[in-house]
C-alpha positions in Angstrom: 0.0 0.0 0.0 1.4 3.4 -0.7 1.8 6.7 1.6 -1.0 8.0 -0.1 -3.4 5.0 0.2 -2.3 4.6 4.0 -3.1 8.4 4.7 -6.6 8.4 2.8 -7.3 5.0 5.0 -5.7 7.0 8.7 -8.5 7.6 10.8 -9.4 11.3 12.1 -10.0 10.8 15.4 -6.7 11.9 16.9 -6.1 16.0 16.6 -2.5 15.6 17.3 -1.9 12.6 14.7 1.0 13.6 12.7 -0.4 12.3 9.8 -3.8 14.1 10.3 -2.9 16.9 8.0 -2.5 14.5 5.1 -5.8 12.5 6.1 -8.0 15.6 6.2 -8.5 16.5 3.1 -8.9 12.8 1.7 -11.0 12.2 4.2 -13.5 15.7 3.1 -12.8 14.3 -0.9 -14.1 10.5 -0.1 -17.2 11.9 2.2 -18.3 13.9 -0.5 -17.8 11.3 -3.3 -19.9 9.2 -1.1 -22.2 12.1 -0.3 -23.0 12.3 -4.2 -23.6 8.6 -4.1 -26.3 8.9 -1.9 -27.6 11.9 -3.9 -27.7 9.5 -7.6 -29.8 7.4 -5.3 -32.8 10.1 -5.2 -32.3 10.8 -8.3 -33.2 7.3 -9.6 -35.2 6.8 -7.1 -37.5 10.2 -6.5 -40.1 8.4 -4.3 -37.1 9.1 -1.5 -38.8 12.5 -1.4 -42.0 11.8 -0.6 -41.9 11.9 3.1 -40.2 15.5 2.7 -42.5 16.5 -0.3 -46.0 15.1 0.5 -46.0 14.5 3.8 -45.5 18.3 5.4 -47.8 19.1 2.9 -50.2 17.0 4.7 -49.4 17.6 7.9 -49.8 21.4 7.3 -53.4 20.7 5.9 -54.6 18.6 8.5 -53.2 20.7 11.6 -54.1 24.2 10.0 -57.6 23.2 8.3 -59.0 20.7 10.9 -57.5 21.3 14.1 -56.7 25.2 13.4 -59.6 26.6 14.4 -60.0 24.6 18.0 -56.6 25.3 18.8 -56.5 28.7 17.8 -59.5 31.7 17.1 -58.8 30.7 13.6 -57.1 28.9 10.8 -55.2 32.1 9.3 -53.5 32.8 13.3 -52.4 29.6 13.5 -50.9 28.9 10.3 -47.4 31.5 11.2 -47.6 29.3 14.7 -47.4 26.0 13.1 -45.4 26.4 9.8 -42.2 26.9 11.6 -42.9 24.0 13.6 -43.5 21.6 10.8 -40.2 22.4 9.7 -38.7 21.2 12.7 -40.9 18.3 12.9 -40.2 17.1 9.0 -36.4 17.2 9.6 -36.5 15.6 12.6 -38.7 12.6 10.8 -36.4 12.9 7.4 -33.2 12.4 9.7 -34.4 8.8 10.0 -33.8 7.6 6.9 -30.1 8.0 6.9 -30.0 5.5 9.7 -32.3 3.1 7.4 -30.1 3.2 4.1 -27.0 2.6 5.9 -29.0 -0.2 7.5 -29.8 -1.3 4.3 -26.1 -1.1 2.3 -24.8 -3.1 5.8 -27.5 -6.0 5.0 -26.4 -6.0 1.4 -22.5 -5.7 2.3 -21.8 -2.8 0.1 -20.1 -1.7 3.7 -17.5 -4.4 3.5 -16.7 -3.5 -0.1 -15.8 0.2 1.9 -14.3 -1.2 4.9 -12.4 -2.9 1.6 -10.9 0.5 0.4 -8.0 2.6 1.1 -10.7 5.3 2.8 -11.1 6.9 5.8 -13.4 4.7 8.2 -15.4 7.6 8.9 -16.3 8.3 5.5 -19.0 6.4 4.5 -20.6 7.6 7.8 -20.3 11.6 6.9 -21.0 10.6 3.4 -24.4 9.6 4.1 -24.9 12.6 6.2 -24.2 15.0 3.9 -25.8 13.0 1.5 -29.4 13.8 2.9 -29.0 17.4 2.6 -30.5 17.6 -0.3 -33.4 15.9 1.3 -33.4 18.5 4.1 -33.3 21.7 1.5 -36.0 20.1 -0.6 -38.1 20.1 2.4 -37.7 23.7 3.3 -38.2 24.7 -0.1 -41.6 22.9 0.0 -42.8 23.8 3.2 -42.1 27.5 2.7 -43.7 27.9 -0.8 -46.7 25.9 0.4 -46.6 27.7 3.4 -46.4 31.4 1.6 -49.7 30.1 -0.6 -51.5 29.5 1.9 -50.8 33.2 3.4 -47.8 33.0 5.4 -45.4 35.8 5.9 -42.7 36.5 6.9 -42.8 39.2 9.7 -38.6 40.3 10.2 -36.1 40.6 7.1 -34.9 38.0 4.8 -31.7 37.8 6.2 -33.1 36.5 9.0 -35.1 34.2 7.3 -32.6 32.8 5.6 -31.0 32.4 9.3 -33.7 30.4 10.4 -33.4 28.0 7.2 -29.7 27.7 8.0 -30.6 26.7 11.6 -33.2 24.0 10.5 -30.5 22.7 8.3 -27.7 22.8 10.7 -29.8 20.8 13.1 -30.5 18.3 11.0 -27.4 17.6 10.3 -26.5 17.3 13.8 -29.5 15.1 14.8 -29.3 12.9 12.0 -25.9 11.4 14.0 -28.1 9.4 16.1 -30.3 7.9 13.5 -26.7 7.1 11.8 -25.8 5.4 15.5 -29.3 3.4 15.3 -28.8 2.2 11.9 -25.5 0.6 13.0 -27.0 -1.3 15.7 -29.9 -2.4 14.2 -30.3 -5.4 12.4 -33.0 -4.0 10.2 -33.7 -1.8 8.7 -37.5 -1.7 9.4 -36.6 -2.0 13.3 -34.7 1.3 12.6 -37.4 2.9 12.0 -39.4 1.1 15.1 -36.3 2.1 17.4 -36.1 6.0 16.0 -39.6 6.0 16.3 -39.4 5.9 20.0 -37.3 8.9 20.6 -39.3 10.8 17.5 -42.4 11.3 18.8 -41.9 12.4 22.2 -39.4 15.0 20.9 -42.0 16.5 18.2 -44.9 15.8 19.7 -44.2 16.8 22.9 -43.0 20.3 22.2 -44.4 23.6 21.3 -44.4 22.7 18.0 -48.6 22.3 17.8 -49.7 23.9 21.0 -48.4 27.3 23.4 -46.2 25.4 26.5 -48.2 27.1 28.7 -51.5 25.5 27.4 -50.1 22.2 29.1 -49.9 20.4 32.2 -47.0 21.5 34.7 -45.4 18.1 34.4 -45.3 18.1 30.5 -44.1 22.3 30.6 -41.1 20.6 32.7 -40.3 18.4 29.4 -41.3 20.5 26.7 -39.0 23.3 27.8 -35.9 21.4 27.8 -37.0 19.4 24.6 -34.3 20.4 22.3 -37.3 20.8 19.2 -38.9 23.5 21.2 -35.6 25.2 21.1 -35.1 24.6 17.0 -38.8 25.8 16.9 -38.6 29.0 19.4 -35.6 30.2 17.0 -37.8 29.7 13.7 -40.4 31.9 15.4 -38.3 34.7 16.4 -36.3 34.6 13.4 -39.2 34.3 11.1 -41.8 35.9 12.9 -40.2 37.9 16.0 -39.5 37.4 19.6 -36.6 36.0 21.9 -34.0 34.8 19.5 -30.4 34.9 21.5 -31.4 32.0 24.3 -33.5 29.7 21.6 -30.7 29.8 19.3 -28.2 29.4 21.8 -29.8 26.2 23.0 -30.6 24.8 19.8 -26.5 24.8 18.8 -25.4 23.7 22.5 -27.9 20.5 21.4 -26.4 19.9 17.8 -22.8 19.8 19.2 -23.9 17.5 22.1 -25.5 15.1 19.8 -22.2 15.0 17.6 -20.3 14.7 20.4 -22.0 11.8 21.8 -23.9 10.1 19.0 -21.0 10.7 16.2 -18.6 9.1 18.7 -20.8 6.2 18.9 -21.5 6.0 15.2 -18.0 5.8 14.2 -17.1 3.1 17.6 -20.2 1.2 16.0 -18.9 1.0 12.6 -15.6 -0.3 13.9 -16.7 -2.6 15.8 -18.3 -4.3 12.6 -15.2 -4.3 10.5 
């Protein structure tokens, strides 16, 4: 094996590796050569979109149309409530299907064919999570045009706007770590989906997402408050709509970088551990 080949297969774990300046950059060009794989895979297969395509879309019509008017005076006020909280909710339900394709190229072994290469171990791993960005922007896109037809507005600047996009985005990225951590452990992928589930739903639906916090009971204020969702979805508000912005935003990037920290770690142990 040459210098070259041994440096693009070094790991990246180790800051003070002498060798990590070398590995770097082969490690960013095989992540994004797998990223693009993943990217010719919803291409030829577009129905990959669906849940970020049809699925807010539905959500948005079924929250704003039939529950709208019970939960608020009326469907047009609760529309600029909910719209930024179907973006967190749909990105937090997309991340999940990162953790099922990797499930899926591990059953067909297209993971030892990598683990086979002169590539960095954690490059299959970012690749997939880059990967589903496209996913992620393809949702925004949706949920805002639908969103502006329907008579939403945005009440601060584009700038800001555009913030709160990046913020969506950037926690997605972030949360989709432990999805990537589930589908290394699971031995299915359809229990990959049965296992995120789990976690899923109490984080969406048991934020602010559909309802004011204050409209619910003390004991579920207590979880709903520290629910790192509420925080992605308080910093849409106030960036889209106005309010507190400083604290939400704050608390939604102190939760991205503790669920690299932990659930990237694990990831990359997990996908070791099956070599």
């Amino acid at each position: 094996m040459t210098t070259t080949e041994i440096d693009a297969a070094a790991p990246i774990s180790t800051v003070d590796n002498p060798r990590t300046k070398s590995a770097l950059p082969a490690t960013f060009r095989h992540s994004l050569t797998l990223a693009w794989r993943t990217v010719v895979r919803i291409r030829h297969n577009p129905e990959q979109l669906i849940d970020v395509t049809l699925q807010p879309i539905i959500f948005i019509l079924l929250f704003v149309f039939v529950f709208g008017g019970a939960i608020s005076s009326n469907w047009h006020d609760y529309l600029p409530f909910l719209l930024p909280g179907i973006m967190a909710q749909t990105v937090v339900f997309a991340t999940m299907n990162t953790g099922v394709n990797l499930s899926a190229d591990i059953n067909k072994g297209i993971f030892d064919r990598f683990r086979s290469l002169p590539i960095s171990r954690s490059a299959p791993l970012i690749g997939a999570v880059v990967g589903d960005l496209v996913r992620y922007v393809v949702t925004m896109v949706v949920i805002m045009a639908f969103g502006m037809a329907l008579g939403f507005r945005i009440h601060t600047n584009p700038l800001e706007a555009a913030a709160a996009c990046l913020l969506v985005l950037l926690f997605a990225l972030c949360f989709c770590w432990i999805t990537v951590w589930v589908g290394l452990i699971a031995r299915t992928p359809g229990s990959v989906q049965g296992l995120a589930f789990i976690f899923m739903f109490p984080l969406t639906f048991g934020s602010n997402v559909f309802a004011q916090t204050n409209t619910m009971p003390g004991w579920l204020q207590a979880w709903v408050k520290i629910n790192p969702v509420t925080a992605l979805v308080d910093s849409v508000r106030g960036l889209m709509l106005g309010g507190p912005v400083a604290a939400p935003v704050w608390h939604t990037l102190a939760w991205g970088v503790g669920f690299i920290a932990v659930f990237a770690s694990l990831a990359i142990r997990a996908y070791r551990r099956r070599a």
